[in-house]
MINUSE-661874 format. One record per atom (N, C-alpha, C): residue number from 1; atom name; x, y, z. Coordinates in steps of 0.1 Angstrom, whole numbers, plus 5000, padded with zeros to 4 digits. Layout:
<rs>
> NUM	CA	X	Y	Z
...
</rs>
This chain:
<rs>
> 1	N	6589	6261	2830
> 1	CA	6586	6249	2823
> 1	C	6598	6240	2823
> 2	N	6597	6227	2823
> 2	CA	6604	6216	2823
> 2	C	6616	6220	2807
> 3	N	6608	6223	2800
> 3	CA	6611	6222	2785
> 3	C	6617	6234	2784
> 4	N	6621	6246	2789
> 4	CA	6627	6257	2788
> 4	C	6640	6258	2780
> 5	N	6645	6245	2780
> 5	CA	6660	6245	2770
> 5	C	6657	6229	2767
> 6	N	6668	6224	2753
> 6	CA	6669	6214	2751
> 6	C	6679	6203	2754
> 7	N	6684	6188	2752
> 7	CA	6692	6184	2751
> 7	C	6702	6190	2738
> 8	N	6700	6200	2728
> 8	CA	6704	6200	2718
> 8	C	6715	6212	2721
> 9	N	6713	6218	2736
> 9	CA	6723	6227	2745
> 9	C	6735	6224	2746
> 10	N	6732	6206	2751
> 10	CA	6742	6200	2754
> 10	C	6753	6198	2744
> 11	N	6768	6202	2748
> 11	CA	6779	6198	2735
> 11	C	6785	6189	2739
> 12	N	6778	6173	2749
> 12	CA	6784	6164	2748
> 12	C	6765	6159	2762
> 13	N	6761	6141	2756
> 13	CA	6754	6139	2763
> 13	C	6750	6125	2758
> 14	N	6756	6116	2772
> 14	CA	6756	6105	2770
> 14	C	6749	6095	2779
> 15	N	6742	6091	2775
> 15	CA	6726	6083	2784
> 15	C	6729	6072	2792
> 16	N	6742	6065	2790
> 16	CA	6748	6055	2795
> 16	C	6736	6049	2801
> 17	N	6723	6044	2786
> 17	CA	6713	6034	2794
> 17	C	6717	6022	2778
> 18	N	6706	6014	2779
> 18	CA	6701	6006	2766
> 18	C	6698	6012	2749
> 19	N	6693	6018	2754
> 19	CA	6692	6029	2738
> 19	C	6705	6036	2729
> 20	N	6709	6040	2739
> 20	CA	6721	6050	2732
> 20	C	6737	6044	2740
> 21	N	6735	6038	2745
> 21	CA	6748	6029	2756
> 21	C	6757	6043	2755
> 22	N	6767	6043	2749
> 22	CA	6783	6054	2753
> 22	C	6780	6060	2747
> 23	N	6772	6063	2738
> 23	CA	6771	6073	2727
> 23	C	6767	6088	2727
> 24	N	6773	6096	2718
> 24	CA	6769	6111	2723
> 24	C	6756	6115	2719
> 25	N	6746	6113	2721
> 25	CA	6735	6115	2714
> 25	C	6734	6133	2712
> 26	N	6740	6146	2712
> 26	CA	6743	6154	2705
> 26	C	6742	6154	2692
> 27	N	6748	6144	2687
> 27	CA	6753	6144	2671
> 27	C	6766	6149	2673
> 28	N	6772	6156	2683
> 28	CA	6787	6160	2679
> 28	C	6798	6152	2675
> 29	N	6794	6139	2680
> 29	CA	6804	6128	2675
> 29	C	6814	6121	2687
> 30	N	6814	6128	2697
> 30	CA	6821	6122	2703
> 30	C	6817	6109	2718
> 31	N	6813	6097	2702
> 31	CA	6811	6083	2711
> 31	C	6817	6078	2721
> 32	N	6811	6074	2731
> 32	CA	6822	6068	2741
> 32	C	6822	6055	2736
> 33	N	6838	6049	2743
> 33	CA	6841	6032	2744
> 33	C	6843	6031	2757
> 34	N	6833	6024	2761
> 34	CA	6830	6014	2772
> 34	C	6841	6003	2777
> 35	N	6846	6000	2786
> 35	CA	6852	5990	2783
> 35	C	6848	5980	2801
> 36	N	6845	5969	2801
> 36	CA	6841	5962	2817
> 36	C	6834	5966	2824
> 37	N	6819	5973	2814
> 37	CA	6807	5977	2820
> 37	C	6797	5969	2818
> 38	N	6783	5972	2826
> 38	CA	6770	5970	2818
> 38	C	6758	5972	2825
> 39	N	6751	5969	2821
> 39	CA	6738	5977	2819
> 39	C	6734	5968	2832
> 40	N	6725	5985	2841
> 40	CA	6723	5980	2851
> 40	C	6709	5992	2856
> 41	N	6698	5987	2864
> 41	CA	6688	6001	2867
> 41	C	6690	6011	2870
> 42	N	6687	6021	2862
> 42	CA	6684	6036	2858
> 42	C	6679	6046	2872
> 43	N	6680	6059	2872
> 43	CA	6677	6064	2885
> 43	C	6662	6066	2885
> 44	N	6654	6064	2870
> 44	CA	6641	6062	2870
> 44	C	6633	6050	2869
> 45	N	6639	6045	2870
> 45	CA	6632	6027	2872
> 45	C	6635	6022	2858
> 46	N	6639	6028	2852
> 46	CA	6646	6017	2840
> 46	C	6656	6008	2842
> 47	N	6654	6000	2839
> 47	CA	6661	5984	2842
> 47	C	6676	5983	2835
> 48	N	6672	5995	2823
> 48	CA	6688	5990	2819
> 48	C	6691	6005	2814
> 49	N	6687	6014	2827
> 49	CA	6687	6033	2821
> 49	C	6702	6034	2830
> 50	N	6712	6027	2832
> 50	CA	6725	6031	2838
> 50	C	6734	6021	2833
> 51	N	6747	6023	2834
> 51	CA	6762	6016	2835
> 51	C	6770	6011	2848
> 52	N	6771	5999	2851
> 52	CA	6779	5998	2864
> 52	C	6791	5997	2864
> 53	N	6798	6002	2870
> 53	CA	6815	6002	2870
> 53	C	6814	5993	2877
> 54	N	6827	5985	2879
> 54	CA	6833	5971	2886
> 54	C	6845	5980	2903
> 55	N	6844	5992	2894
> 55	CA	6855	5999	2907
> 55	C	6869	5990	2905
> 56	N	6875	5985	2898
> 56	CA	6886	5980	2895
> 56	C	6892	5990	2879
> 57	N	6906	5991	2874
> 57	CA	6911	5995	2863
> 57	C	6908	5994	2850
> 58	N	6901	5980	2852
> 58	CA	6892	5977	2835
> 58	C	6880	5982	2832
> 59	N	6874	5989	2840
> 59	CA	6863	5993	2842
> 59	C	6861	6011	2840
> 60	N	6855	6012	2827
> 60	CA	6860	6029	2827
> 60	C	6853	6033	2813
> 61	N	6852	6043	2805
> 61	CA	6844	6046	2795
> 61	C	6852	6057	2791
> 62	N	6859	6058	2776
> 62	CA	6865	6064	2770
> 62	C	6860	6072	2760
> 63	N	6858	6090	2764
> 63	CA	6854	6098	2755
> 63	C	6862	6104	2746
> 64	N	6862	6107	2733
> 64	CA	6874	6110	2726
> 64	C	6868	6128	2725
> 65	N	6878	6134	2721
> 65	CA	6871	6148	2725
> 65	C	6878	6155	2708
> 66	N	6868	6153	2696
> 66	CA	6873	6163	2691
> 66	C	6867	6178	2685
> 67	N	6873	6185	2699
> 67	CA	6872	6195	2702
> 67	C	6858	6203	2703
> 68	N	6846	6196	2697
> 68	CA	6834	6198	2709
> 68	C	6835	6201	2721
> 69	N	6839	6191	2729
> 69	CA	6842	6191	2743
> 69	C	6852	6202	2748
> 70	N	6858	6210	2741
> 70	CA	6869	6216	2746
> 70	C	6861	6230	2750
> 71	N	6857	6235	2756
> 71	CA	6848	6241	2764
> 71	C	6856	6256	2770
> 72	N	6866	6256	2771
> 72	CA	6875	6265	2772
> 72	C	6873	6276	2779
> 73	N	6861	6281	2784
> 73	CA	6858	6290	2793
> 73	C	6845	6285	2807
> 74	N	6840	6285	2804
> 74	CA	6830	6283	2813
> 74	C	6818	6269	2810
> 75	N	6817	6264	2817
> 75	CA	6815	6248	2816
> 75	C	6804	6243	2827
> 76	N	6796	6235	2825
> 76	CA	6790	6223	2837
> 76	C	6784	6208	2832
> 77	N	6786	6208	2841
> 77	CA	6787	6188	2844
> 77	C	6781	6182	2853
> 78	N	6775	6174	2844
> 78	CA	6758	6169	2853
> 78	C	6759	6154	2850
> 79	N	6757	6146	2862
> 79	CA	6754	6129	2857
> 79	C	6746	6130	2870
> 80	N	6739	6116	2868
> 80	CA	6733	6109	2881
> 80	C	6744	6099	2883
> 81	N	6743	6099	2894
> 81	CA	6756	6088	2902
> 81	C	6749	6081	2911
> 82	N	6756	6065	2912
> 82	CA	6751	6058	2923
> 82	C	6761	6050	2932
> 83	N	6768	6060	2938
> 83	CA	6785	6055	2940
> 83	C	6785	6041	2953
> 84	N	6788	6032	2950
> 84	CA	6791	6019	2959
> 84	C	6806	6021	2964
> 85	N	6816	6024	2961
> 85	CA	6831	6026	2965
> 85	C	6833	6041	2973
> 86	N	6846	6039	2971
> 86	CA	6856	6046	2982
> 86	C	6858	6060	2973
> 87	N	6862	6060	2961
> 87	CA	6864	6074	2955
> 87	C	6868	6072	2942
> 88	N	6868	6075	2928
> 88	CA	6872	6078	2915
> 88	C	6865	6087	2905
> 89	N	6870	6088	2895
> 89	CA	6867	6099	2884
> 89	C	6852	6096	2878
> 90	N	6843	6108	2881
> 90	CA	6833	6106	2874
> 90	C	6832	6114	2862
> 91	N	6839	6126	2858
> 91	CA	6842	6131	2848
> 91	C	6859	6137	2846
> 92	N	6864	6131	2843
> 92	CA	6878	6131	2843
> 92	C	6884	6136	2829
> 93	N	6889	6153	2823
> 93	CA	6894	6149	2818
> 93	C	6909	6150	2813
> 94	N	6918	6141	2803
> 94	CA	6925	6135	2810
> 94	C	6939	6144	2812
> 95	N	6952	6143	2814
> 95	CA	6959	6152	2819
> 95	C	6971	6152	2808
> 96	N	6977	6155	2802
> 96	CA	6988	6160	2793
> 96	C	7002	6150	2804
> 97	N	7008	6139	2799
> 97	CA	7021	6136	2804
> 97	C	7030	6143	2804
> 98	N	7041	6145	2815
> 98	CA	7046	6154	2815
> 98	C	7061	6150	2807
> 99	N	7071	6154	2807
> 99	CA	7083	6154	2799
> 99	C	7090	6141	2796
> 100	N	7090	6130	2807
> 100	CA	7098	6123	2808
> 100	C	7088	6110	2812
> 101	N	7091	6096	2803
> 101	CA	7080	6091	2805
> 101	C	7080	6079	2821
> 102	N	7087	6091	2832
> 102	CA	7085	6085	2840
> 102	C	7073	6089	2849
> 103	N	7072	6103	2845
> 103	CA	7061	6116	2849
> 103	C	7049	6109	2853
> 104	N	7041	6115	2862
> 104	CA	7029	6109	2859
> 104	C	7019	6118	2853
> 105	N	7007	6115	2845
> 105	CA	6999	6125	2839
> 105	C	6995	6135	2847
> 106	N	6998	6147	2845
> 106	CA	6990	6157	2847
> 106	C	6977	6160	2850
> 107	N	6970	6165	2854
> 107	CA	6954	6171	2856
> 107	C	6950	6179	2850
> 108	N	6934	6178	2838
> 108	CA	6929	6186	2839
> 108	C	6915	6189	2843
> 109	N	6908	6198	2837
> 109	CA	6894	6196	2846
> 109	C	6892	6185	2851
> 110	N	6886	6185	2862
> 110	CA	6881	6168	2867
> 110	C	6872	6169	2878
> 111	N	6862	6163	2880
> 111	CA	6849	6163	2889
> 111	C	6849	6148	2890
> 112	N	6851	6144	2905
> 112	CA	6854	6130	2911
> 112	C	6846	6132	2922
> 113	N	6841	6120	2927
> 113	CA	6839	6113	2943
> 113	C	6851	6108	2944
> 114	N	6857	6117	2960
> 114	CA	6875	6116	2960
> 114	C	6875	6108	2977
> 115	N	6858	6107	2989
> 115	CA	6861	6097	2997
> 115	C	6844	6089	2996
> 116	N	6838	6081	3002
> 116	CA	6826	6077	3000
> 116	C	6813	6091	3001
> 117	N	6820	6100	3009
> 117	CA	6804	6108	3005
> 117	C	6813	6120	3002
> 118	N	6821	6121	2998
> 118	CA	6826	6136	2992
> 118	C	6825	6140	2976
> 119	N	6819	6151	2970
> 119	CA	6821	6150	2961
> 119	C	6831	6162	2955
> 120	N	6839	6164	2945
> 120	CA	6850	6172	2947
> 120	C	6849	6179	2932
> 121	N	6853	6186	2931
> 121	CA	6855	6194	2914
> 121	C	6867	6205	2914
> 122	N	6879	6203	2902
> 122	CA	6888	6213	2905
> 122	C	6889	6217	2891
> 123	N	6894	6233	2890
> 123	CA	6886	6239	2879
> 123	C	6903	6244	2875
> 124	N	6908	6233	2864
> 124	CA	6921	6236	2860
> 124	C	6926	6243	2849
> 125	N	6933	6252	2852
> 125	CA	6934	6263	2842
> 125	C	6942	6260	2833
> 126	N	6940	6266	2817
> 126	CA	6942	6254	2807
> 126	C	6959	6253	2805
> 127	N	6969	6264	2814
> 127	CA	6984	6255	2810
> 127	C	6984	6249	2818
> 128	N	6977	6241	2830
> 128	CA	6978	6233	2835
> 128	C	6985	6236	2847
> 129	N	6977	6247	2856
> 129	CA	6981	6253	2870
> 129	C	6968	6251	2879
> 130	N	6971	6243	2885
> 130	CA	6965	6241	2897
> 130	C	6956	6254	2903
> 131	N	6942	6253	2900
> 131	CA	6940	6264	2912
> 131	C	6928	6254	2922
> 132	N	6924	6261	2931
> 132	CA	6919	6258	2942
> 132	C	6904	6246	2942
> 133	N	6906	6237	2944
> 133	CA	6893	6228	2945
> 133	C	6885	6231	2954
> 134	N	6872	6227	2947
> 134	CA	6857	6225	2955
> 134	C	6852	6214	2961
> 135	N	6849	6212	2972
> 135	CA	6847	6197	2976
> 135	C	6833	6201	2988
> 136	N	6824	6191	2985
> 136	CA	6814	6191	2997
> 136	C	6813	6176	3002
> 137	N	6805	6173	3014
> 137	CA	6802	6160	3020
> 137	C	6787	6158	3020
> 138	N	6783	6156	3006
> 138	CA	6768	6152	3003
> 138	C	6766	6137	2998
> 139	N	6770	6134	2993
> 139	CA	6772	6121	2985
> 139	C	6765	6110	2993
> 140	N	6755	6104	2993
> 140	CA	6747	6094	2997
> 140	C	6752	6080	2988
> 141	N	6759	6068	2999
> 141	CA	6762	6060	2992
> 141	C	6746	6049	2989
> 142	N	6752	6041	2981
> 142	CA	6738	6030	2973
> 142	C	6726	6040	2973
> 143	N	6727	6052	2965
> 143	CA	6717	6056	2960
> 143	C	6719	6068	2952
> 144	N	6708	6069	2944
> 144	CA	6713	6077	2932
> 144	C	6713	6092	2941
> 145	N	6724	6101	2933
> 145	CA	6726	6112	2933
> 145	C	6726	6124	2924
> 146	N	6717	6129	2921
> 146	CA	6721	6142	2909
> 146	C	6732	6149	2911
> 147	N	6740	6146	2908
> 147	CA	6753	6158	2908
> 147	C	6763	6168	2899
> 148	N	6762	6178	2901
> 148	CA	6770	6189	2890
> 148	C	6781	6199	2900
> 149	N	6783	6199	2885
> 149	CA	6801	6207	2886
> 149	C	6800	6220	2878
> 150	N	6796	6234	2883
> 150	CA	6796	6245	2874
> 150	C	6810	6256	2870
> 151	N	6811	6262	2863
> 151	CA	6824	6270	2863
> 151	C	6820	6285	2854
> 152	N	6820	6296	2859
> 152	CA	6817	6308	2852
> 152	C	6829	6318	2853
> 153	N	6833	6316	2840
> 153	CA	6843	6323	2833
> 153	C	6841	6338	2839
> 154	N	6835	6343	2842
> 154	CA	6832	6357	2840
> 154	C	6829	6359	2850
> 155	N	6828	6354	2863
> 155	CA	6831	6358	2879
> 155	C	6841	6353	2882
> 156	N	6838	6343	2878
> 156	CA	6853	6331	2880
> 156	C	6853	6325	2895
> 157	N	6839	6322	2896
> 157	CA	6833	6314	2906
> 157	C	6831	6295	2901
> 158	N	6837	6284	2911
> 158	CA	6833	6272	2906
> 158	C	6822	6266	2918
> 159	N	6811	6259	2915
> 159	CA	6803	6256	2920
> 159	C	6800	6244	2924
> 160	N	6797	6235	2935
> 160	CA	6794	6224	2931
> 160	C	6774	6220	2935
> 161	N	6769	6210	2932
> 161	CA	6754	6210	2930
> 161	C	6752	6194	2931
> 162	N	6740	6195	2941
> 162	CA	6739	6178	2946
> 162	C	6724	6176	2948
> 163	N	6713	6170	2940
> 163	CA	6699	6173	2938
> 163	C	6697	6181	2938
> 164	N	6704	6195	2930
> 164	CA	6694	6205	2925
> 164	C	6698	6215	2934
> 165	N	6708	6214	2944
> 165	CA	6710	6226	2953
> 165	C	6722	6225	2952
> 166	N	6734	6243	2956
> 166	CA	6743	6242	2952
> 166	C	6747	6240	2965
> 167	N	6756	6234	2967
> 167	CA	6767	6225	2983
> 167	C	6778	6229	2985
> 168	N	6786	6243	2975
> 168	CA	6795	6246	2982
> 168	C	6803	6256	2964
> 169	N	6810	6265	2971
> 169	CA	6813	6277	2959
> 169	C	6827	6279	2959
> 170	N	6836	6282	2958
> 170	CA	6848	6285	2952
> 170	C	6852	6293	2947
> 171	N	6860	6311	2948
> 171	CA	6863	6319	2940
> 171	C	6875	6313	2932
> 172	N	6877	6314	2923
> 172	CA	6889	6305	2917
> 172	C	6896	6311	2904
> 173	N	6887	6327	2896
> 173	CA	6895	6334	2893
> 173	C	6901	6328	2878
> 174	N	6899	6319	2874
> 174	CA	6907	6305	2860
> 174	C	6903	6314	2844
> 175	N	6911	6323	2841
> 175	CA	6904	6329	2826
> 175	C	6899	6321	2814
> 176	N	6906	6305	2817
> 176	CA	6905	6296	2804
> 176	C	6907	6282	2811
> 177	N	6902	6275	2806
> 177	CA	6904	6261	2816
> 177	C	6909	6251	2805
> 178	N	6911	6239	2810
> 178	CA	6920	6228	2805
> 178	C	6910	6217	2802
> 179	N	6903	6217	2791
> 179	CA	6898	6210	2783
> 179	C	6897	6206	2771
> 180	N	6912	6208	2769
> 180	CA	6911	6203	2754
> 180	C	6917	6188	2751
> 181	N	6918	6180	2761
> 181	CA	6920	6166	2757
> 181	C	6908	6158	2759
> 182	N	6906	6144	2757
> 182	CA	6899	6136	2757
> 182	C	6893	6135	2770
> 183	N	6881	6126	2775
> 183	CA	6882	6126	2787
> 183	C	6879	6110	2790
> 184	N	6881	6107	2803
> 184	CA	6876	6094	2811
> 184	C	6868	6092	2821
> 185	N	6857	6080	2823
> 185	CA	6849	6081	2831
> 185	C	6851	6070	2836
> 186	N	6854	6068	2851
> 186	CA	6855	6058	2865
> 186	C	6870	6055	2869
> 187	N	6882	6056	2860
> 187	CA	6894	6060	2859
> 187	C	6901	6064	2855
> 188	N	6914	6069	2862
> 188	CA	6921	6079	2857
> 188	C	6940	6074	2855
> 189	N	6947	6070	2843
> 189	CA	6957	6067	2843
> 189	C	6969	6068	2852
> 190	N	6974	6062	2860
> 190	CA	6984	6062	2867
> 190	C	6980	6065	2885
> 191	N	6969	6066	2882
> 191	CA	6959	6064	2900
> 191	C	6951	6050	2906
> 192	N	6952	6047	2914
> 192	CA	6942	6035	2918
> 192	C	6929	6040	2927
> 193	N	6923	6051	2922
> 193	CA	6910	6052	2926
> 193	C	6903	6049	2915
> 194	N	6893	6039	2914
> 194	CA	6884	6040	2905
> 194	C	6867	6036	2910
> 195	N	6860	6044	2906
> 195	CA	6850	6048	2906
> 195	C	6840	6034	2908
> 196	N	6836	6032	2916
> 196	CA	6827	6014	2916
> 196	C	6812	6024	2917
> 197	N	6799	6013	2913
> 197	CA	6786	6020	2911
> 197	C	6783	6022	2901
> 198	N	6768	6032	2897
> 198	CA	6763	6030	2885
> 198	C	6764	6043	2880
> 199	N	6765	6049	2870
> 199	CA	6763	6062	2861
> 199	C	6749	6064	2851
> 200	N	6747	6077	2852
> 200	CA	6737	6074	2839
> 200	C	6733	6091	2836
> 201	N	6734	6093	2823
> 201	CA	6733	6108	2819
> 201	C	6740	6120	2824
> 202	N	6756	6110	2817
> 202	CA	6763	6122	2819
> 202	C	6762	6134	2808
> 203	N	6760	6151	2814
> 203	CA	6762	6157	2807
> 203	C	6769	6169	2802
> 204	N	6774	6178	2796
> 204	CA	6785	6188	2794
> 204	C	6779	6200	2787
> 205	N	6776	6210	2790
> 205	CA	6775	6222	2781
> 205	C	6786	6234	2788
> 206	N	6787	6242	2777
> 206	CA	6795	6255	2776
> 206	C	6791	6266	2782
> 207	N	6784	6264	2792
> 207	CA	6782	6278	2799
> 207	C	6778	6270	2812
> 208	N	6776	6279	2822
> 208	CA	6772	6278	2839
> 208	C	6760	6278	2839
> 209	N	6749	6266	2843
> 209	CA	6739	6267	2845
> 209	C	6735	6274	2855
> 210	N	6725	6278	2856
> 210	CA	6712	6284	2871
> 210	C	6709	6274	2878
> 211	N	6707	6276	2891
> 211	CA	6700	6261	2893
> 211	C	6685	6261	2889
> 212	N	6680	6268	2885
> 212	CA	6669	6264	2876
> 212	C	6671	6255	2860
> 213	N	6681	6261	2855
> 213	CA	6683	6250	2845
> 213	C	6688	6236	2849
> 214	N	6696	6237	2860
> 214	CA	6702	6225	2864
> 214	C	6689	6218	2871
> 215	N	6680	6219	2877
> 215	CA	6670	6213	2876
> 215	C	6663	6210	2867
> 216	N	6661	6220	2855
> 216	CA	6652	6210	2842
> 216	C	6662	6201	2836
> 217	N	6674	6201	2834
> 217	CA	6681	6193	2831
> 217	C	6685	6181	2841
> 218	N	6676	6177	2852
> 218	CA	6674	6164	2854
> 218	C	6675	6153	2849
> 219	N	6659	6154	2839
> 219	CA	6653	6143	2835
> 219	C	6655	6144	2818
> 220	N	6665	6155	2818
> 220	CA	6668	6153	2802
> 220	C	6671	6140	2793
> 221	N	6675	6131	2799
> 221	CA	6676	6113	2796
> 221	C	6663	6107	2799
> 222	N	6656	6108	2805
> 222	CA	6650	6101	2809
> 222	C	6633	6109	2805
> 223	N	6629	6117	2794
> 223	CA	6618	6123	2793
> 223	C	6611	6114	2776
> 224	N	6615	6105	2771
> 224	CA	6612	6103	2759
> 224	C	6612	6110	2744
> 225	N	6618	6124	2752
> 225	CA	6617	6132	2740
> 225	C	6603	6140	2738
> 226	N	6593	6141	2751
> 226	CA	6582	6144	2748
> 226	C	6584	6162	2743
> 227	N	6596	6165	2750
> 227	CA	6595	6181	2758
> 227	C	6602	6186	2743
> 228	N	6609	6178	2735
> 228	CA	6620	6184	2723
> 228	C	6608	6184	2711
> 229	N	6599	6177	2704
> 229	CA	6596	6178	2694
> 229	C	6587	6191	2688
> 230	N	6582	6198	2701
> 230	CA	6573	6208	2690
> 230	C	6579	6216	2678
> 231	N	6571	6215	2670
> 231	CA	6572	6220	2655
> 231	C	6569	6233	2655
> 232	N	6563	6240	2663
> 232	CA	6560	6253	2662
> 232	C	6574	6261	2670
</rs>
């Protein structure tokens, strides 16, 4: 069934349409600020069910993460994307500066479009050691894309997933990952890739989905709530 789990799984989930614009609809609290976006058509024919980025530095959505989002073992990450540009951060988050404030920030988790059809995910272990990225060449530009980023703690496999099918695997071994800062969506500080195109229903839970959940978790934005209310 469609309705097999809820949005209420989700420990971060933001609709980036008209209704809920940046906001976590969770309840966990952690609203985004928007900043040189707007409302633009949805991957379901909603007119104003997406966010367009400008693909320039002012253009980006700020999630504050307190500690909801810190996810620390096993993780996935689901938006619809409708990338028009060359490559930036579609879930970014963000990297610890390093000693001297000439450093540039550091990396942590991050799932980006890194060329026009690549989509990429690297699964950063939480003191901030590089282990090996995931990248495939699926990415269809001017048109929407379902795309996810999985990570299971307990094979220590990272995955990546592009409508519903997974596009490419990664052993990568990471006991604890690096999510305990805030994150950013279409830029990333002290980089000039930024993400141009539309977003909508980005989302984050604490465990590695199936691709059967990552298919009912589709149209989790986009169902009216029919699938969540039974009382029984």
């Amino acid at each position: 069934s469609l309705c097999m789990f809820s949005s209420a799984d989700a420990v971060g989930l933001w609709p980036l349409n008209s209704q809920y614009g940046a906001s976590d609809k969770t309840g966990n609290g952690n609203d985004g600020v928007a900043r040189g976006t707007q409302l633009a058509p949805g991957p379901n024919g909603d007119p104003d069910g997406a966010f367009l980025f400008s693909g320039t530095a002012n253009s980006y959505i700020d999630i504050p993460n307190n500690g909801k989002l810190d996810v620390r073992y096993s993780y996935t990450i689901l938006a619809h994307i409708y990338p028009t540009g060359q490559a930036g951060p579609i879930f970014d988050y963000v990297g610890q500066w390093g000693w001297n404030r000439w450093a540039v920030p550091r990396w942590s988790v991050h799932f980006w479009q890194t060329t026009p059809q690549n989509l990429f995910m690297r699964t950063v272990r939480r003191d901030g050691h590089m282990s090996e990225g995931v990248s495939a060449n699926v990415l269809q530009q001017n048109a929407w894309n379902y795309v996810g980023g999985t990570y299971n703690s307990a094979t220590g496999v990272a995955i990546l997933w592009n409508n519903g099918q997974a596009v490419a695997q990664v052993q990568v071994g990471v006991p604890s990952v690096a999510t305990q800062n805030p994150v950013r969506v279409a830029v990333k500080d002290g980089d000039d890739r930024y993400f141009a195109g539309r977003m909508a229903c980005l989302q984050l839970y604490d465990f590695a989905m199936t691709q059967e959940q990552i298919a009912a978790a589709r149209e989790t934005c986009f169902r009216r709530g029919l699938c969540f209310n039974y009382a029984f």
